[in-house]
C-alpha positions in Angstrom: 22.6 -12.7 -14.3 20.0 -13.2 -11.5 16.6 -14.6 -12.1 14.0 -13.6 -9.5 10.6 -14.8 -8.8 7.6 -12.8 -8.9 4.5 -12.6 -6.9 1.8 -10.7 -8.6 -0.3 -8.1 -6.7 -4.0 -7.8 -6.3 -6.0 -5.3 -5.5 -6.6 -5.2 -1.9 -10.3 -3.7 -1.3 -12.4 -6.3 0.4 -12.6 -9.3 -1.4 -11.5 -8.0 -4.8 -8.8 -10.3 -6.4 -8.8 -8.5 -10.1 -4.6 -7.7 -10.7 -3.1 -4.5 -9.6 -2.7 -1.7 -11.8 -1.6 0.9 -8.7 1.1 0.6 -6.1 0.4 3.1 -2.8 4.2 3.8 -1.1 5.4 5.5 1.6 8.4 6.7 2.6 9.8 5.7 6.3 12.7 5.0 8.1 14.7 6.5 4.7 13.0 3.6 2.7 10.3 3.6 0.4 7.6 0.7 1.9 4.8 -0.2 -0.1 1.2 -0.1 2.0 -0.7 -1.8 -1.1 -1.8 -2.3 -4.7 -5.6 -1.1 -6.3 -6.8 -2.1 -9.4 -8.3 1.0 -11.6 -11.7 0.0 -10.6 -11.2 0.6 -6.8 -8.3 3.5 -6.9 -10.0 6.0 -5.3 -11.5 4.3 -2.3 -8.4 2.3 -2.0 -6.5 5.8 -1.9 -8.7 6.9 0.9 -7.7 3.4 3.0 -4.2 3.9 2.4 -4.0 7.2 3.0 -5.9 7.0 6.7 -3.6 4.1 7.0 -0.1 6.5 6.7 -2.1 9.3 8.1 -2.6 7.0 11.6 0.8 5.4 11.5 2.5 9.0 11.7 0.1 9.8 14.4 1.7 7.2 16.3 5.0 7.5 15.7 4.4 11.2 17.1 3.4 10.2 20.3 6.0 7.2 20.6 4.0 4.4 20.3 4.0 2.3 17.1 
């Protein structure tokens, strides 16, 4: 048996510290990576971050830079 600690998420828009109901992942490197968590209150503008955030990463992995 193992017994693990664990760290509880937030939501990460501005200075929002209600728990996380959402994890946003992404896939890289032939892991999955977690970019962030959202609470149900900010999901969609959190989705928009996150997504520009992946979106721009890619970008620059295209062009070799990281």
């Amino acid at each position: 048996m193992e017994i693990n600690e664990i760290y509880p998420n937030f939501c990460k828009n501005d200075s929002c510290f209600k728990p996380a109901e959402y994890r946003f992942t992404d896939y890289k490197d032939g892991k999955t990576i977690t970019l962030g968590y959202s609470c149900q209150e900010h999901l969609v503008e959190n989705q928009k971050m996150f997504k520009e955030i992946s979106k721009s990463k890619k970008e620059r992995g295209k062009n070799g830079s990281r």
